[in-house]
PAMARFI-264325 format. One record per residue (C-alpha): residue in one letter; y, x, z. Coordinates in steps of 0.25 Angstrom, whole numbers, plus 5000, padded with zeros to 4 digits. Each point is the difference from the previous one (the first is absolute). Last residue first. Example, Ala and Ser with C-alpha at 12.3 -4.5 7.8 and 13.67 -1.06 7.14 Angstrom:
2
s499650555029/a498649945002/
***
This chain:
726
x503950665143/x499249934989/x499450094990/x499949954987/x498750074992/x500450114990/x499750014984/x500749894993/x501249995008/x500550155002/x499750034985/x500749884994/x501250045010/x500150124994/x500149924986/x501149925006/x500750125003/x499950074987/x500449894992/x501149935008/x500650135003/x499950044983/x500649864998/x501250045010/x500250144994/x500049934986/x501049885003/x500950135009/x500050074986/x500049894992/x501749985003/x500650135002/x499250064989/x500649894989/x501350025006/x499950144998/x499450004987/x501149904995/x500450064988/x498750084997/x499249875001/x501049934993/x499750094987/x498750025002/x499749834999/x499549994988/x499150115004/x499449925012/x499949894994/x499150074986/x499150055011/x499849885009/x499749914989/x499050094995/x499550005014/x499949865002/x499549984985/x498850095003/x499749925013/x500149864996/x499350024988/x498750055005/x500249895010/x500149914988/x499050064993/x498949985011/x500749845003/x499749974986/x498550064998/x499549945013/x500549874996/x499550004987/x498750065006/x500049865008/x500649924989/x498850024990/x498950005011/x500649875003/x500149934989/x498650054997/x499449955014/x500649864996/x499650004985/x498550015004/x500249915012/x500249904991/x501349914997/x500249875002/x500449904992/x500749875004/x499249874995/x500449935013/x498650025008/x499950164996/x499950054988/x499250144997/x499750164997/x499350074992/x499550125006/x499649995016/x500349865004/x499549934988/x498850124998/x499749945015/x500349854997/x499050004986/x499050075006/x500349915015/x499749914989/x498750044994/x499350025013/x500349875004/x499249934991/x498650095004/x500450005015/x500249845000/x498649994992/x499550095011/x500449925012/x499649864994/x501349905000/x500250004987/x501350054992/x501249894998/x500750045013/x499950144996/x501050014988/x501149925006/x499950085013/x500350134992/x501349954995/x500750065012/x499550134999/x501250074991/x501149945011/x499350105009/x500450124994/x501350045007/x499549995015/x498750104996/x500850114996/x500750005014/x498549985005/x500050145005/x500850104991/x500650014986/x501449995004/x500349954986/x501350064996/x501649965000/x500950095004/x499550134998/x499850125009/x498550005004/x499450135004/x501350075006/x501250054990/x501049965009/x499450065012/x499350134995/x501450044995/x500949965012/x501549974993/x501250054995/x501449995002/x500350055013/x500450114994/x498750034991/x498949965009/x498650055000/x499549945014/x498450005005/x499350134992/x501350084994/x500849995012/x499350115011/x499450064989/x501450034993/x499350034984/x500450124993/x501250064995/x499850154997/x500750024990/x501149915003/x500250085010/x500750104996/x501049944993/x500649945013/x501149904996/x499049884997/x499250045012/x499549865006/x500049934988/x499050104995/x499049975012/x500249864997/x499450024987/x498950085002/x499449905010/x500249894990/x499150084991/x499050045012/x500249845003/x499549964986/x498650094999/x499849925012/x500449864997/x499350034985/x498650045007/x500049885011/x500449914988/x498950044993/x499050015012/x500549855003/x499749974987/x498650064999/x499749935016/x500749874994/x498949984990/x498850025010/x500449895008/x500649924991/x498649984992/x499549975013/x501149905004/x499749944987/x498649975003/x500349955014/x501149914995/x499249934990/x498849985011/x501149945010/x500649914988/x498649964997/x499749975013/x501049925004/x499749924988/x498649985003/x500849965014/x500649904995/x499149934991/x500349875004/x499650015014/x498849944999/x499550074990/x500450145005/x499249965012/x499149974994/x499950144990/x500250085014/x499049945006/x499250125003/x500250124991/x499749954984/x501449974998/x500450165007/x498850034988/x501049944988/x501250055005/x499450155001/x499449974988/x501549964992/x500850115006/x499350155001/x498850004990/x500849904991/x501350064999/x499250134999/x499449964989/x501049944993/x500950115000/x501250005009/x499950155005/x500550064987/x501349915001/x500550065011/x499850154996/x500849944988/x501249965008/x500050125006/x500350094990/x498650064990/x500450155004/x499850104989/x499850175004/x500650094990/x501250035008/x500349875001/x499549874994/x500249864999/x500149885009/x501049915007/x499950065013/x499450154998/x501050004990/x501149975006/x499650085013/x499950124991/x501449994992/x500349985015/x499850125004/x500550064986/x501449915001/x500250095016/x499650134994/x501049984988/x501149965010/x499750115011/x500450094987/x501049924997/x500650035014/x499750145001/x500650034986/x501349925007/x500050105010/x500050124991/x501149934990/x500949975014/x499550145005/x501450044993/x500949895003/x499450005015/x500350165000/x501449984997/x500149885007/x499750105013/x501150084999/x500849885006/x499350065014/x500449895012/x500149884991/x499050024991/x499150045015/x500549865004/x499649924986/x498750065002/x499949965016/x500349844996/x499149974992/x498850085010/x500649935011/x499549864999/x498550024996/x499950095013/x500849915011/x499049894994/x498850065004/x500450065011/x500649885006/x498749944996/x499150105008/x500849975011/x499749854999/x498550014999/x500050125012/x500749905009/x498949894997/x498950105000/x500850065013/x499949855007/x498650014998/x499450115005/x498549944997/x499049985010/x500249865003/x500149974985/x498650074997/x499449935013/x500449874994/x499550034986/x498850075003/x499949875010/x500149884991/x499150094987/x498849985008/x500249885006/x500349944985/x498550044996/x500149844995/x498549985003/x500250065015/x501149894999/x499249894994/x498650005010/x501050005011/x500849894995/x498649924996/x499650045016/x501149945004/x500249874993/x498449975002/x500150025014/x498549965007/x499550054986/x498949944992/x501149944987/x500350155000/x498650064999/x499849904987/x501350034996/x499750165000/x498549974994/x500749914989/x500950124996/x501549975002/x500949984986/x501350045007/x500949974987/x499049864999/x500749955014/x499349885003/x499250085013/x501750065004/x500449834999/x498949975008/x500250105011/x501649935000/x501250085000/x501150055007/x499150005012/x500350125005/x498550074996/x500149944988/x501450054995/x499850125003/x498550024993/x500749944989/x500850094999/x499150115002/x499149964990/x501349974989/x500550145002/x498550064996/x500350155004/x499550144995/x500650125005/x500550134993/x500950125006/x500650104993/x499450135004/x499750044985/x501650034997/x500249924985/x499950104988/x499849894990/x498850004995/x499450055015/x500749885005/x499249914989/x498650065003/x500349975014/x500349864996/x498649994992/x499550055013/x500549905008/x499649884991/x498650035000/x499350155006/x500250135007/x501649955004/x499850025015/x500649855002/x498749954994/x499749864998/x499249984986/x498650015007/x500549865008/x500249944986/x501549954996/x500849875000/x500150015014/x500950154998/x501049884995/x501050115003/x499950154997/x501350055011/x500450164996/x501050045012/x501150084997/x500850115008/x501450054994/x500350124996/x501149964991/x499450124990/x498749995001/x499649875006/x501249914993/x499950074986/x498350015002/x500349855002/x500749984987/x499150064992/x498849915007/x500749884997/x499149944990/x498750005008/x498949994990/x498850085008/x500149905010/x499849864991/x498949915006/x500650055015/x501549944995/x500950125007/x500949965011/x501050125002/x500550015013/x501250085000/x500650085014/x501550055001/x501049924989/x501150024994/x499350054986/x499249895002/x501149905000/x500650064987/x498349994993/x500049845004/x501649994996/x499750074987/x498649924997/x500949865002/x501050034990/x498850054991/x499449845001/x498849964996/x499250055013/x499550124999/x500750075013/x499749875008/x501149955006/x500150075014/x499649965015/x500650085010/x499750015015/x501050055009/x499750085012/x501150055012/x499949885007/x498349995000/x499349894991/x498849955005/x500449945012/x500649894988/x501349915006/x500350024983/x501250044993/x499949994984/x501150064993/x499949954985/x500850094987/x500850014990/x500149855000/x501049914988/x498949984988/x499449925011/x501249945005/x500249944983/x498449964998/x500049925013/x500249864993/x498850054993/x499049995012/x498849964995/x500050074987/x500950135003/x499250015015/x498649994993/x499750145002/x500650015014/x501350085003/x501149895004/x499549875001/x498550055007/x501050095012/x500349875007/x498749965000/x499450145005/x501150005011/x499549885005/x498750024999/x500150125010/x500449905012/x501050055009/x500849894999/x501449975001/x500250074987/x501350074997/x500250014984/x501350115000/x500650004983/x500850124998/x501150014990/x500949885003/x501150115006/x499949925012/x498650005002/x499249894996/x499049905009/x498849945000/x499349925011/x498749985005/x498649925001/x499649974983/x500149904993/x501550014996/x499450134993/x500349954986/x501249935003/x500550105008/x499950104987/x500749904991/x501150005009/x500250135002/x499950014983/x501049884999/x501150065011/x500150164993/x499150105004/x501050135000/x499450124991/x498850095001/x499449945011/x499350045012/x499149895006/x499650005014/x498849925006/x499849975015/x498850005009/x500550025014/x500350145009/x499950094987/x499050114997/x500150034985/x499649964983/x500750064990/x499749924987/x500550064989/x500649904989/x500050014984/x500049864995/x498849934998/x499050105005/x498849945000/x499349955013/x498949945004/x499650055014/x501349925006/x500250085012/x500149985014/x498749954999/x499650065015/x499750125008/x501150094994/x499050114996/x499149904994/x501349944993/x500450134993/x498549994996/x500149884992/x501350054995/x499750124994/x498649934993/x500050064984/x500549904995/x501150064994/x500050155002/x500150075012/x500950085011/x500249965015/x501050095005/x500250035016/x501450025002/x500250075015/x501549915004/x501350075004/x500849915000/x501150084995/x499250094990/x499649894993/x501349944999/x500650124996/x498950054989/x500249874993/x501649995000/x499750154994/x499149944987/x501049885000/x501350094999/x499250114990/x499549884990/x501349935000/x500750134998/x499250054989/x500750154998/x500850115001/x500850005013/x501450074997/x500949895000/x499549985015/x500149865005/x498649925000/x499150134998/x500750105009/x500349885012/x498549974998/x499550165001/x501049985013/x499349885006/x498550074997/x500750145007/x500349915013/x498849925002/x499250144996/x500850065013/x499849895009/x498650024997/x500050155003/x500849965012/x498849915007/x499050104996/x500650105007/x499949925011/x498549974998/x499750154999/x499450044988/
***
């Protein structure tokens, strides 16, 4: 494609996405969410207008996103803690000075801008609103990554709601951070974006994750290296690689925490082939790309080797954890902070993954991903808005034709219980594959019981309690534990705990995730079905051979506007309120359980093996405490175990999973019941006024068809041809 006629293909998108707005907002005959169509174009518009190359960084909770956004920026940008406390994106671009941007949902009023200045009146710069009060502009006189860090850590960071909760009403306030940054890193035409992480607690947050993506033209998805072969997201990507065509790259952080013989971006062994095995479950294209990385190595590497930090700070540092030899050779060098930068990055295997991505980005046809995104949109959305409108039209055009919609209406409405019955038995079987019983001769225990069968005392002892009593034994970890109240011990436990559950978890969510991958599919062909009779109401035929749109049925099944993307809103984790099960986020809510444990000990001997022997009784007591049965913490209050958490959580998970299913299912037979019994109450007028009605959808159905076809040429023209400039 010539670079000129790329210039009017995008002028042209700019003006079909401003008339698809003008149909939603002021056309009597648009069927549909309004809100959700006006925000989901205003979306497509912006982006296409400045033009920016998103590159995604997708992941769970915990699982290092941030910490290697920063490695990419060359400094802690970014606060590498972070939960998602409201349900922001982070698009992070080239600018000439460090600012920040907050986009708001509604106008900050005087105490919340207030509240915010106050809490950044520490830091160098000045903040400022837009006219309208609904964009907040922090302008930094300093280039100084810390100083964007800080002013972030009130607004996104874990302990924002407690630390901050003046705060509590702006942050409920931001759709979304713009950071700009004076980084050579980031090129005009790229936009990083950081997203919540798509299992957070939060289903409000998953739907903007999954929306951006869908807008999106390269995803990074982090992977935690200790759990490859349990990546929940993998239906979704086969959606984005397959059917969005998008490019994504496979990232295993914390590869440190791994053995040398466990690194192997071929896939013959470790992580990588448990994620291979996981591609080929799940039909994912076998050229996808997988590195491993150690964010926090190549971090700190930076920041080391531009002084940002001190050598002793990194030596101190116990995520690092360097061998004696390394130290030694260090402390020997003529440039200690060099050589220990050196030592880090090549650690870090960040180089590796720095240029495929830079080389990938220099060779891509970036400004037609960008126009080829927004095309395929206007296609999308041209479609799903026509087809209401084309059956009234042909009503219109041939009257005759209520004759035969009266009499397929029996036929059609056959077809539609029929999908019914089909769509109850799928998740008859998911039902019962979550909360137990049998089908089809073949009995399932339910996921709360497969979770219980793993926490037998055996096992709790073989996996949690030895392993805390040998890391006592290691060194002087048991002193140190002593002189530090007993910290650490319960450090360890909490980490050991986590561990043991994670591994349960590990294995339980690749059954559900099979479930849900099973139900989804068997529910798409259905939904498929459907559409594909809503589309030909009028033309008996048809209906006979209504089958599922492939080029809708596997990214968008909408209902006039009305529905909503099937793998997405029935993703691995829709409820709204659930244990994120990873990392030390099961850790952090156990603690109060320990805080006895330094009564108990500071009555024992001081001989190492009489210590061992006494303690051993109580981390018992504290592990079955955490695990099974539960506790009080300092003011009496109980808390519960993780037993009740993980159940609470199975329970709303496949509840979720369940609801949102049959309410797509739902959606899409009522919408076309609806339509039917509409469209015959209405013969009469429709035959009265068939001339009028002809004279006015005509040119709406002519227009969407030119939207349509001639955004979905321009898909072809951008995706598949380098720009030529002449």
């Amino acid at each position: 494609m010539k670079f000129s006629d790329l210039e009017e293909n995008r002028r042209w998108i700019l003006e079909s996405l401003g008339r698809l707005e003008g149909f939603v907002l002021n056309d009597t005959d648009f069927r549909g969410n309004k809100q959700h169509e006006t925000k989901a174009i205003a979306y497509q518009n912006r982006f296409l207008e400045d033009g920016k190359y998103r590159v995604v960084f997708l992941g769970t909770f915990n699982v290092g996103k941030s910490t290697a956004i920063n490695a990419f920026l060359g400094g802690g940008y970014l606060p590498m803690d972070v939960e998602e406390c409201t349900s922001q994106l982070t698009f992070i671009q080239r600018g000439e000075h460090l600012e920040l941007v907050l986009a708001l949902s509604s106008s900050v009023s005087d105490n919340e801008l207030d509240a915010l200045r106050r809490s950044l009146k520490e830091l160098p710069g000045e903040i400022t609103r837009s006219t309208d009060g609904r964009e907040l502009r922090v302008q930094f006189t300093t280039d100084d990554p810390d100083a964007m860090r800080m002013s972030l850590e009130p607004l996104v960071t874990v302990m924002a709601d407690e630390d901050y909760p003046h705060l509590a009403p702006l942050r409920e306030k931001i759709e979304e951070l713009n950071l700009f940054l004076p980084s050579g890193v980031l090129e005009e035409d790229i936009a990083f974006v950081d997203t919540p992480g798509v299992h957070s607690v939060s289903e409000t947050r998953q739907d903007i994750t999954y929306g951006i993506i869908e807008r999106s033209h390269l995803v990074i998805s982090f992977v935690d290296s200790g759990f490859a072969g349990n990546i929940h997201d993998l239906n979704f990507i086969k959606r984005i690689i397959k059917w969005r065509g998008r490019r994504v790259f496979f990232v295993l952080n914390k590869a440190d925490k791994l053995e040398s013989d466990e690194i192997d971006v071929r896939g013959a062994r470790g992580p990588s082939r448990s994620l291979i095995e996981a591609f080929e479950r799940h039909d994912i294209p076998e050229d996808s790309e997988i590195f491993f990385l150690s964010g926090y190595r190549a971090l700190r590497a930076q920041q080391l080797e531009r002084g940002q930090i001190a050598l002793e700070e990194v030596l101190d540092d116990n995520k690092i954890s360097l061998p004696t030899s390394v130290v030694d050779r260090i402390e020997d060098s003529e440039d200690p902070a060099r050589d220990l930068s050196a030592y880090l990055m090549g650690q870090s295997r960040f180089p590796h993954l720095k240029e495929r991505l830079l080389d990938y980005l220099l060779n891509e046809n970036k400004a037609g991903a960008v126009l080829g995104t927004a095309a395929r949109f206007v296609a999308e959305r041209a479609d799903d808005f026509v087809s209401s409108l084309e059956n009234e039209l042909n009503l219109a055009k041939d009257p005759t034709k209520f004759d035969e919609l009266r009499a397929n209406r029996e036929q059609l409405m056959a077809r539609l219980n029929v999908i019914r019955a089909n769509a109850d038995r799928v998740l008859n079987v998911y039902n019962v594959q979550s909360k137990g019983g049998e089908v089809d001769g073949q009995p399932h225990p339910g996921y709360e019981a497969m979770f219980r069968e793993n926490l037998t005392p055996e096992k709790i002892q073989e996996e949690v309690i030895q392993p805390v009593i040998t890391w006592l034994r290691t060194g002087s970890n048991l002193k140190d534990a002593q002189r530090q109240k007993f910290a650490p011990l319960s450090a360890q436990m909490e980490h050991q705990v986590d561990e043991f559950v994670s591994g349960i978890m590990a294995g339980l969510n690749e059954t559900i995730d099979k479930a849900e991958a099973e139900a989804r599919d068997a529910i798409t062909e259905q939904l498929g079905q459907v559409r594909g009779l809503r589309m030909h109401l009028t033309e008996p035929g048809k209906l006979d051979v209504a089958g599922i749109d492939t080029s809708m049925a596997g990214s968008y099944i909408a209902f006039g506007g009305l529905g909503a993307a099937v793998g997405a809103a029935t993703g691995a984790l829709v409820g709204t309120s659930v244990v994120p099960l990873l990392g030390t986020a099961i850790g952090a809510g156990i603690g109060g359980l320990l805080g006895a444990i330094g009564g108990f000990v500071t009555r024992l001997a001081r001989s190492e093996e009489r210590w061992l022997k006494k303690l051993e009784p109580v981390i018992h007591d504290n592990v079955m405490n955490m695990l099974i049965h539960g506790g009080k913490d300092k003011q009496g209050n109980r808390i519960a175990p993780l037993l009740e958490s993980v159940v609470d959580y199975l329970k709303r998970r496949a509840d979720a999973f369940y609801e949102a299913v049959q309410g797509e299912v739902d959606n899409a037979i009522n919408s076309v019941q609806s339509e039917v019994d509409s469209l015959l109450s209405r013969e009469e007028e429709i035959r009265n006024e068939s001339e009028a009605i002809i004279a006015r959808l005509g040119p709406k159905v002519s227009l969407l068809h030119e939207l349509r076809d001639g955004a979905a040429e321009i898909v072809e023209l951008a995706t598949n041809r380098e720009v030529v400039r002449v």
